[in-house]
C-alpha positions as CSV (number, residue, x, y, z in Angstrom):
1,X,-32.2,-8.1,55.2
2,X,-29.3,-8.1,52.7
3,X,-30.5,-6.1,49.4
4,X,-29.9,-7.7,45.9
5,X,-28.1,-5.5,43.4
6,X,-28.6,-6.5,39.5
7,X,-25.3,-7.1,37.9
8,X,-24.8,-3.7,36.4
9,X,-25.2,-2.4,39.9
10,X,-21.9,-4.1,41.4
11,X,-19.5,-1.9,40.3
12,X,-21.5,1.6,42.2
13,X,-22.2,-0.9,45.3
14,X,-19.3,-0.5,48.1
15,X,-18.8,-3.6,50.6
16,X,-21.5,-4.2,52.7
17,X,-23.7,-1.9,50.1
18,X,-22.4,1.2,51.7
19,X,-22.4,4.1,49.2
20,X,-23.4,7.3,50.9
21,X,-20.3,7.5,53.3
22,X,-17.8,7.3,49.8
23,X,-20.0,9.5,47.9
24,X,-20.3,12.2,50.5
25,X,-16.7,12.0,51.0
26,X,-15.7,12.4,47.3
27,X,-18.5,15.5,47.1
28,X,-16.5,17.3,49.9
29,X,-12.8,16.5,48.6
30,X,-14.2,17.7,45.0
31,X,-16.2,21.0,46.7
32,X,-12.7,21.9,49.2
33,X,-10.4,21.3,46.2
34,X,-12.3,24.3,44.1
35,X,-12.9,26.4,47.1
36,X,-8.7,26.4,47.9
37,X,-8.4,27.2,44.1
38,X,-10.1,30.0,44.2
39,X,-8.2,31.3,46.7
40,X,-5.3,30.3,45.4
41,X,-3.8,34.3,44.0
42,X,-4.9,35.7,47.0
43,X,-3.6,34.9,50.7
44,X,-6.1,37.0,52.7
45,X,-3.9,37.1,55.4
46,X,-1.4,39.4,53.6
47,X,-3.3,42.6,54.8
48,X,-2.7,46.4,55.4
49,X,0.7,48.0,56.1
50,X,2.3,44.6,54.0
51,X,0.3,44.6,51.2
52,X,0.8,48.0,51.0
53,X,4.3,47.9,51.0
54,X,4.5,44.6,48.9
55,X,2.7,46.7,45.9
56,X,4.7,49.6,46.4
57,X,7.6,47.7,45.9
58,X,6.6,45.9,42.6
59,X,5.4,49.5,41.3
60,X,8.8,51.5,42.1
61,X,10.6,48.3,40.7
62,X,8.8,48.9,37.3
63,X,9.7,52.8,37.7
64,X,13.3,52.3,38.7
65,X,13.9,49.6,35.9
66,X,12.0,51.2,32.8
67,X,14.5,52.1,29.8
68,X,12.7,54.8,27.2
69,X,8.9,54.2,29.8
70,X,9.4,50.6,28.5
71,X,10.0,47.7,31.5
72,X,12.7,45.3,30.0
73,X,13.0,41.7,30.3
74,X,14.8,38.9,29.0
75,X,12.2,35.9,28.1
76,X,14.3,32.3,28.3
77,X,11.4,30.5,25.9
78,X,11.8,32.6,23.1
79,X,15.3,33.6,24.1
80,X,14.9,37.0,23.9
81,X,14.5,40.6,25.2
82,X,10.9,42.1,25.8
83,X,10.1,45.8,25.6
84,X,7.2,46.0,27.8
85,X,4.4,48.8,28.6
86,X,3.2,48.4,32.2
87,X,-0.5,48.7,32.4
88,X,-1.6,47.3,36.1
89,X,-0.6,45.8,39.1
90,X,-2.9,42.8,39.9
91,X,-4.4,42.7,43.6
92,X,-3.6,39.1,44.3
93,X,-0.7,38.5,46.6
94,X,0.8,34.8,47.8
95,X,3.3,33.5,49.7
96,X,5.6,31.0,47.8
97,X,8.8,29.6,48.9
98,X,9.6,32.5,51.4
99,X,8.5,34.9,48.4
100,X,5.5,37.5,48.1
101,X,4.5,36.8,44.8
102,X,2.1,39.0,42.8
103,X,1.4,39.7,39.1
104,X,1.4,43.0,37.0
105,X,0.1,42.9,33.2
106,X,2.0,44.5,30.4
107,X,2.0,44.7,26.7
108,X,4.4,45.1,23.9
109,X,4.6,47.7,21.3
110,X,2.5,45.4,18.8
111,X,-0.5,45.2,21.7
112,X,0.4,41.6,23.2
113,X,-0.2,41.0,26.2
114,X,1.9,39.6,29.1
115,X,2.3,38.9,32.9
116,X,4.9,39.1,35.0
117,X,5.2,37.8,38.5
118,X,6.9,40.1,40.5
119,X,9.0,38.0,43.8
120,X,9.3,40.4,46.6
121,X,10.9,39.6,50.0
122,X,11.1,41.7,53.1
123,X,14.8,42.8,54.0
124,X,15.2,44.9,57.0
125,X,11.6,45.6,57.5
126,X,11.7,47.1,53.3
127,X,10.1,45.1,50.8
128,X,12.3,44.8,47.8
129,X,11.4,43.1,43.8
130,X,14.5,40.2,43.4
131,X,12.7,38.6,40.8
132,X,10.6,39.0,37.7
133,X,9.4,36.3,36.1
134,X,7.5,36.2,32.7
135,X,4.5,33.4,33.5
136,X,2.1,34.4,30.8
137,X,2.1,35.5,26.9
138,X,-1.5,36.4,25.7
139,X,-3.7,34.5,28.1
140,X,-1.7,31.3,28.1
141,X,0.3,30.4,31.0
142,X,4.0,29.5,31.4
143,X,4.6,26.8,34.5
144,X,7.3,27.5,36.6
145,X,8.0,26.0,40.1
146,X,10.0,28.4,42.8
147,X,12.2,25.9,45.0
148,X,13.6,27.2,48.3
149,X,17.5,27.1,47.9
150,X,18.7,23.8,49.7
């Protein structure tokens, strides 16, 4: 027995009035996309020894390049040079394009706030910073994309 739909109905009814099967399948696209986002600034399987060493080498990075206790760096968007506090090294580590990335927040003389994405790679069996990257002035996000060198 075929079921009649009324008019308004068409555009929800599927061919063959199969509904279930597309719904169900948009639920569990829509529920996996937000579960891999919130995973997203932290790969679990950078663990122990190497997150260890990933961390230490973003904080003796900060120590090794402060001028005056104050971390410098030069900000292309507003084309020019930061004087920034450090305050903490987020937990979060990813890998991007070959990189460790991880974030540490900072703040200006005037209180502002900004992160910096730290990229780290392992050389030798050290982990070493080779990168900083300012990716966020006062809660709002800068996009950048890393590409691996053709």
């Amino acid at each position: 027995m075929t079921k009649k739909y009324p008019d308004k109905a068409k555009f929800f009814v599927l061919k063959g009035g199969v509904i279930m099967k597309k719904v169900a399948a948009i639920i569990m696209f829509a529920l996996l996309s937000i579960t891999l986002a919130a995973f997203a600034g932290d790969d679990p399987n950078i663990k122990g020894a190497q997150r260890e060493g990933i961390q230490k080498a973003m904080q003796m990075h900060v120590i090794d390049k402060a001028v005056n206790g104050y971390y410098v760096l030069y900000d292309p968007v507003t084309n020019d040079v930061k004087n920034l506090k450090f305050k903490k090294l987020n937990s979060g580590i990813v890998m991007e394009e070959g990189f460790f990335v991880s974030c540490a927040d900072f703040t200006d003389i005037r209180g502002k706030a900004y992160g910096v994405d730290f990229l780290v790679l392992n050389k030798n069996g050290r982990f070493i910073v080779v990168e900083s990257v300012l990716h966020k002035v006062d809660g709002q996000k800068r996009k950048y994309q890393l590409k691996a060198a053709q």
